[in-house]
C-alpha positions in Angstrom: 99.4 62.5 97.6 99.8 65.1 100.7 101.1 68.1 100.7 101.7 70.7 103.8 100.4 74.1 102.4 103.6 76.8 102.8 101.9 79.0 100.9 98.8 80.4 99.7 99.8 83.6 97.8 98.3 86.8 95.7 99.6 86.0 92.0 97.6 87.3 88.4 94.5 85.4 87.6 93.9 83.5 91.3 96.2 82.6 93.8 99.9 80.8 93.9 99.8 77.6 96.2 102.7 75.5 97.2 103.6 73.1 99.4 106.1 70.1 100.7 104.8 66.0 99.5 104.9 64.7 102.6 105.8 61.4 101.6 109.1 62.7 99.3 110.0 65.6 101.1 110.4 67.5 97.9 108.0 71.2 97.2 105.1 71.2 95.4 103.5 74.1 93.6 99.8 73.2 92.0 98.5 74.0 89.2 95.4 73.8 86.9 95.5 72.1 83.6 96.1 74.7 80.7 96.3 77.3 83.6 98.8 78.5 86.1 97.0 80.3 88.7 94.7 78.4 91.1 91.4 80.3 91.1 90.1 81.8 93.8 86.8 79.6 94.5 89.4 76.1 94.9 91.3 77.8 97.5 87.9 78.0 99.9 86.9 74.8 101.5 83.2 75.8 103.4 84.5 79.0 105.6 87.8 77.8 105.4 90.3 79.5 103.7 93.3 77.6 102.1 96.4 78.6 104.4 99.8 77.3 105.4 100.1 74.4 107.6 96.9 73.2 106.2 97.3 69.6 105.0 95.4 68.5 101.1 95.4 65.5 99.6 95.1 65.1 95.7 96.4 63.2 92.8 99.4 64.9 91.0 100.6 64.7 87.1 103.6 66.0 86.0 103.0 68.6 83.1 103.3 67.6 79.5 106.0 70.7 79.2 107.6 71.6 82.0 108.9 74.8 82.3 112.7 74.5 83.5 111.8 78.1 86.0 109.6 76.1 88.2 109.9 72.9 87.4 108.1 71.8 90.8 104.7 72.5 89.1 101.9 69.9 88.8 99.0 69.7 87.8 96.0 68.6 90.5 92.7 67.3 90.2 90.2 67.6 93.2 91.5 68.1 96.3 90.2 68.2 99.7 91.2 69.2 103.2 92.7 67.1 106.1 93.9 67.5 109.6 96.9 70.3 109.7 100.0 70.4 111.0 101.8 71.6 113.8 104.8 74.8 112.7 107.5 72.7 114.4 106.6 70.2 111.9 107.4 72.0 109.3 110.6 72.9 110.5 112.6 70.3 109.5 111.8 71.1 105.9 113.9 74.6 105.9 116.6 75.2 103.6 120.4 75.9 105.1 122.2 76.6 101.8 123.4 79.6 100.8 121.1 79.9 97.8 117.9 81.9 98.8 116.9 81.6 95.2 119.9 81.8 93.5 121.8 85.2 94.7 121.9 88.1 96.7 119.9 90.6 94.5 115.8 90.7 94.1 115.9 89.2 90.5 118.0 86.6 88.7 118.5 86.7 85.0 116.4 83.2 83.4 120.1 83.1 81.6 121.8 82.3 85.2 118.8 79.8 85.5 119.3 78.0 81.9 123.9 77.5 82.6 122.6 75.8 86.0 122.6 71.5 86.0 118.6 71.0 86.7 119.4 69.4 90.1 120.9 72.8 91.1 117.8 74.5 90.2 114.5 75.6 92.2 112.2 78.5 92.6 110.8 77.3 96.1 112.9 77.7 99.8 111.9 77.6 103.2 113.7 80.2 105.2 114.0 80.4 109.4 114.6 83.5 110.0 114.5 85.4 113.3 115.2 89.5 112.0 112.2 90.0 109.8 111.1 93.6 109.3 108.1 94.7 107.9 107.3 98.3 106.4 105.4 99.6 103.5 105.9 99.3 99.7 106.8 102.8 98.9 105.5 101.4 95.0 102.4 99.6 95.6 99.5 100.9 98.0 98.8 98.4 101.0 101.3 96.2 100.2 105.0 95.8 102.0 108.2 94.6 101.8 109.7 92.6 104.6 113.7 92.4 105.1 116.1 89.8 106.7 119.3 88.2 106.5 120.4 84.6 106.3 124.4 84.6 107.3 125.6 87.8 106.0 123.6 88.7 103.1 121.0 90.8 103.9 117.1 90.4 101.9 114.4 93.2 101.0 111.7 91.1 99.1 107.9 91.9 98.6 105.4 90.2 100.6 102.6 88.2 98.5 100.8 86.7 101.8 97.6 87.6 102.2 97.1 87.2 105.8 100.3 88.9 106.7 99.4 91.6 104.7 96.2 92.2 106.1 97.5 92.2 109.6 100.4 94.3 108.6 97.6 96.6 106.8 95.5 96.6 110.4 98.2 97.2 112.5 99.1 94.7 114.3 102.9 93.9 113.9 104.4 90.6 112.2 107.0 88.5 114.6 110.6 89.1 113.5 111.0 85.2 114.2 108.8 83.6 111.4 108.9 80.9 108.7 109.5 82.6 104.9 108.4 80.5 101.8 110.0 82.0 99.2 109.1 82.1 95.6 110.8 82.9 92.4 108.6 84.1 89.5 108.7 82.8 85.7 110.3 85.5 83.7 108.4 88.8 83.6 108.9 91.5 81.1 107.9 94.9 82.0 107.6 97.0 78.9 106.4 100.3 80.3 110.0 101.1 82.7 111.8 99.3 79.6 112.9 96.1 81.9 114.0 92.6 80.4 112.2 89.6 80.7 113.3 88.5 84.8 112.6 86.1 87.3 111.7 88.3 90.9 111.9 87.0 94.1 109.1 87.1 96.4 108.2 86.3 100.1 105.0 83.9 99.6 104.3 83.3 102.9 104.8 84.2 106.8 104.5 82.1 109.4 105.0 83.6 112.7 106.9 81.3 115.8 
């Protein structure tokens, strides 16, 4: 299997990687066996460091349990790196429906996941969009939140990029015309500020154009 890295993201434990199969079209997210964060050493090939457009190529298995939040998971062996590709080949693969992750809001409630048909459900999108803004996280030191619209909902969603962030962190500014992949977490309770179990959003990956 090949899969076009879209994303090569900050998540707990290692890194969250996703992609589109070349060969089906459909996204990709990669994960360990018993695990499901990539760690940090299998995201390095030599002085290479995993980003998007790279192109790997592995062998796949679907998971024994699949959790119906990101059901595009599966788990890799080995993989190794191959010749990228271009961004206007990637272009094809953005999404035009209204969804951006199921609604207008930052979170979505697993229960709005569980009434969906599984066909209606994903936690991956590819988003063209040509207003980004960047500024800081008021919440989290270093980190920042970019905002967009796709029609006429308008998006503030936290950046998990790496690269982005470290050139937003440098100064040096982020296109307003770029690629989003965007991600939806597996539920997440936070305890402390007394939230329920939800699934965020997050912006995974920037890709200028």
């Amino acid at each position: 299997m090949k899969m076009v890295c879209l994303a090569n993201s900050w998540r707990p434990g290692g890194h969250c990687v996703a992609g589109i199969d070349l060969e089906s079209g459909e996204w990709i997210r990669p994960v360990p066996k018993g695990a499901k964060a990539i760690p940090d050493p299998a995201t390095h090939f030599g002085n290479h460091d995993l980003e998007p457009l790279d192109v790997v190529e592995f062998d796949a298995v679907q998971p024994d349990s699949v959790t119906k939040y990101q059901r595009e998971n599966r788990i890799i062996r080995a993989w190794k790196l191959v010749d990228p590709l271009n961004v206007t080949d990637v272009i094809k693969y953005c999404d035009k429906s209204p969804s951006v992750l199921h609604g207008t809001g930052k979170v979505v409630d697993p229960e709005v996941l569980e009434a969906m048909k599984p066909d209606k459900w994903k936690s991956l999108e590819l988003r063209l969009v040509e207003d980004a803004v960047f500024s800081k996280d008021p919440k989290k030191n270093e980190r920042w939140i970019v905002t967009f619209s796709i029609g006429t909902r308008s998006y503030s969603l936290s950046v998990t990029d790496p690269v982005a962030t470290a050139q937003l962190n440098s100064g040096k500014k982020v296109k307003s015309k770029c690629l989003l992949t965007l991600s939806l977490t597996e539920p997440i309770a936070i305890p402390k500020f007394n939230l329920p179990a939800l699934c965020y959003k997050l912006a995974a990956a920037v890709v200028e154009l």
